[in-house]
C-alpha positions in Angstrom: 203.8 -33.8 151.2 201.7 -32.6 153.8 199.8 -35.5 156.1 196.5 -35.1 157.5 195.8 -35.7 160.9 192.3 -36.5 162.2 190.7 -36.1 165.7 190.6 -39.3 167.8 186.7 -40.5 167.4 186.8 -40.6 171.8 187.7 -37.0 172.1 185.5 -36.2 169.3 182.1 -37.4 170.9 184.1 -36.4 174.2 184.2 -33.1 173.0 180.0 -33.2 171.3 178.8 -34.7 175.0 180.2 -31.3 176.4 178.5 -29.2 174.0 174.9 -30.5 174.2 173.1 -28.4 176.7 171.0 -31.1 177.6 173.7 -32.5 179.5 175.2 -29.4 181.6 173.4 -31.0 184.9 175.3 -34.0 185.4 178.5 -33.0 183.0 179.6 -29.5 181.7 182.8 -27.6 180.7 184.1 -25.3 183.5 183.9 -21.6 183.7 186.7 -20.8 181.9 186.3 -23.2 179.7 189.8 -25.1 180.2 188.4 -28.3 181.5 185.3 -30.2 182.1 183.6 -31.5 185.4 181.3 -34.6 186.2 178.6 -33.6 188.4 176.9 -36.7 188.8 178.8 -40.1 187.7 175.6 -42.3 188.3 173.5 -40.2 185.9 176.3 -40.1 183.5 176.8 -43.3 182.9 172.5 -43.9 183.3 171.6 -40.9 180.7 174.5 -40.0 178.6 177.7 -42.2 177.6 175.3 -44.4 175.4 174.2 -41.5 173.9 177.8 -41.0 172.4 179.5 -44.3 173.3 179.1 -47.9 172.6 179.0 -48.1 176.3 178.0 -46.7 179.5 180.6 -47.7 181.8 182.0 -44.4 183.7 185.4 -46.2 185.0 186.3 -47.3 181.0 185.2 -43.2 180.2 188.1 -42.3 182.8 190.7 -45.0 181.8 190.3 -43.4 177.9 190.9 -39.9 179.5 193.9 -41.2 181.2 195.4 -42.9 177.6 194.8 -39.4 176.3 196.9 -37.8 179.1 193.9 -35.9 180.6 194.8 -34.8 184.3 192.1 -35.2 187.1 192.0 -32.7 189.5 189.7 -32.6 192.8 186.8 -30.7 193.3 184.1 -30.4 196.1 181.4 -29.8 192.8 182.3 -33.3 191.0 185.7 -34.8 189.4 187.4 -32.8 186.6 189.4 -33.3 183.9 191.4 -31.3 181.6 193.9 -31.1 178.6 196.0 -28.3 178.0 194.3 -28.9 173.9 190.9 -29.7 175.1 189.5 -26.1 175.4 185.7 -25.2 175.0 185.2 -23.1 171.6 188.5 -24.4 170.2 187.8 -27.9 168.1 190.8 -27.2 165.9 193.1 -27.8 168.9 191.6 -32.0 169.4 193.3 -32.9 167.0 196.6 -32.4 168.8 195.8 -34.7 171.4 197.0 -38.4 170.8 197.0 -41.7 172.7 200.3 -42.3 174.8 201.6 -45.0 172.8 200.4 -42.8 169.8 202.8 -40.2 170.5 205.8 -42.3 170.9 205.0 -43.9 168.0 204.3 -41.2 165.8 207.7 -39.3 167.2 209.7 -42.8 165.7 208.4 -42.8 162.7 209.6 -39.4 162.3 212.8 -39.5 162.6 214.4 -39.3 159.4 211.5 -39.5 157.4 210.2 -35.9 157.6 212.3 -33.3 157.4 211.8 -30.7 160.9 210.7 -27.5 158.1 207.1 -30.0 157.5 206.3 -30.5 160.4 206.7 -26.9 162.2 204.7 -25.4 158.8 202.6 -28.1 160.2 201.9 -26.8 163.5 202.1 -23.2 162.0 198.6 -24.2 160.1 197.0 -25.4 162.3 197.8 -22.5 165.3 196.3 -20.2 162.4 193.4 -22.1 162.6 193.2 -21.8 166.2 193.5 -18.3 166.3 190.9 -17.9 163.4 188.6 -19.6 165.8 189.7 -17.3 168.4 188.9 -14.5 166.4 185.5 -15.4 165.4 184.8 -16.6 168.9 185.9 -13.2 170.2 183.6 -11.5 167.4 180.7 -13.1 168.5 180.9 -12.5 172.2 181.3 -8.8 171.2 177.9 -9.1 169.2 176.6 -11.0 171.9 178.1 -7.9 174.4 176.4 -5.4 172.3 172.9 -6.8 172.0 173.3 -7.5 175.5 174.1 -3.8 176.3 171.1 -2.9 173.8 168.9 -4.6 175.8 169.6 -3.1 179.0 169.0 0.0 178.2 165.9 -0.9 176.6 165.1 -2.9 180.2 166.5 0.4 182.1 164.2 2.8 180.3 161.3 0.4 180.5 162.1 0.7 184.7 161.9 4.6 184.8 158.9 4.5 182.4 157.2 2.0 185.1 158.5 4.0 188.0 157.0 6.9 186.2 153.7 5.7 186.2 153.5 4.3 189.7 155.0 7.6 191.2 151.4 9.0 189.5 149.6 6.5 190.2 150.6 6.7 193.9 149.8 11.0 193.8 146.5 10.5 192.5 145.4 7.6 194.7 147.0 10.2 197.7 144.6 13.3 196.5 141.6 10.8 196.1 141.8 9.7 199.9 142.0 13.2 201.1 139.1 14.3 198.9 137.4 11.0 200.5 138.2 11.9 204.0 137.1 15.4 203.3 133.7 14.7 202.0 133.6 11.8 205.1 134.4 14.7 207.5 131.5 17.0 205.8 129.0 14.1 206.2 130.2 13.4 209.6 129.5 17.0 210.2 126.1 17.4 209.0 125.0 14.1 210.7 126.1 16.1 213.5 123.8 18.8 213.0 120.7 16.6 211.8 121.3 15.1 215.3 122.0 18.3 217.6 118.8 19.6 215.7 116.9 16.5 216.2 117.7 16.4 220.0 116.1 20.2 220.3 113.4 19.1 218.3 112.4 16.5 221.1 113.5 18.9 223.9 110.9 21.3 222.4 108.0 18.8 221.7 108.6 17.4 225.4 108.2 20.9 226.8 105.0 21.3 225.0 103.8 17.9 226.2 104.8 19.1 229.5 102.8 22.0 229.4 100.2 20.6 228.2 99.5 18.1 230.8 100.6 21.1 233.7 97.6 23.1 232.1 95.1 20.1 231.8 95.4 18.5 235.3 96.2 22.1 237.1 94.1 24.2 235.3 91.2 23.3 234.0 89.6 25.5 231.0 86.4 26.7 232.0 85.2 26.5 228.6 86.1 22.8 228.1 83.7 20.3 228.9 86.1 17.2 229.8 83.9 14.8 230.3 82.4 15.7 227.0 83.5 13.7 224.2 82.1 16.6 221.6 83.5 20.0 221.6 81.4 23.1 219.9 82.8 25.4 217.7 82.9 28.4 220.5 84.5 25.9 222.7 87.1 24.7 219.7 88.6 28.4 219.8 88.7 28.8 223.4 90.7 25.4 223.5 93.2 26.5 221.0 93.6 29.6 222.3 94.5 27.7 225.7 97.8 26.7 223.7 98.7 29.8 222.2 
């Protein structure tokens, strides 16, 4: 007859305080996965342990890890703790682990009440279901792998599609500032022109004024009257012809 065996409640809620996410600031599973390490003892014991414990004492959550053989090993991130059955992604293997006193009590009653074929088709079951759980772990990392693949070639074509645009963006914006400039220069240049022709304009008017007042004070026209203030027709054309 087969027996059961159950998962220790204290490695169970152990092992549901590692996967909520909301924790993975103060208390996490490592990298690979093997172990777990504390961040932050104060905030565990503040925030978390009643969350899964009927206390919040952080020295009684380390003397339980030490009934269940776990190992502390020292870290410069925090204190960690492992199990050579407490693995992230593999719940089947928790129920392997057993108190100390457990064990030894477990491995007396044994003796000669179970014969040694039991217990290995034991074990036997429940590495299947381990490896089961390694499958389907495996399985979903490789969906996860290929979505995540998917993705980046959708990210990668997006990029050249982007780059695309800005490389004719940037040619357009380049042939608008020369035509800019080039119409600036052909302003610049007429302004020039209105100016130079301006400048002769004055020259010429000056010269006329100059003349003018040569032929006025140096050469009276006899036909002029200058102290007049009324000029008769005859003496209207000589006067214009004067400046002619």
């Amino acid at each position: 007859m087969n027996t059961k065996t159950s998962i220790p409640i204290f490695i169970l809620k152990t092992y549901q305080m590692l996967e909520d996410q909301n924790n993975t600031n103060i208390i996490s599973w490592t990298t690979q996965g093997t172990a777990f390490i504390v961040y932050n003892q104060i905030l565990l014991e503040k925030e978390v342990l009643q969350n899964f414990f009927k206390h919040s004492n952080y020295s009684s959550f380390v003397r339980q890890l030490n009934l269940y053989n776990f190992k502390k090993v020292k870290s410069n991130e925090g204190q960690i703790f492992k199990h050579k059955c407490f693995r992230k992604g593999m719940k089947s293997m928790l129920q392997f682990i057993k108190r100390k006193n457990q064990d030894d009590s477990v491995g007396s009653n044994n003796i000669g009440s179970e014969e040694p074929t039991i217990h290995i088709k034991e074990e036997q079951n429940l590495f299947k279901d381990c490896a089961i759980d390694i499958k389907e772990t495996n399985n979903k990392l490789k969906e996860d792998m290929k979505l995540l693949q998917e993705t980046s070639s959708y990210l990668i074509d997006q990029m050249q599609n982007l780059n695309h645009f800005v490389y004719n963006q940037s040619v357009d914006i380049e042939v608008k500032f020369k035509q800019v400039g080039q119409m600036l220069h052909a302003i610049n240049e007429e302004l020039k022109q209105e100016n130079k022709s301006e400048t002769l304009a004055n020259k010429f008017l000056d010269k006329k004024e100059e003349s003018f007042q040569e032929s006025k004070v140096g050469s009276p026209n006899p036909y002029v009257d200058y102290n007049s203030t009324a000029l008769n027709p005859l003496d209207y054309e000589y006067f214009i012809d004067s400046f002619l």
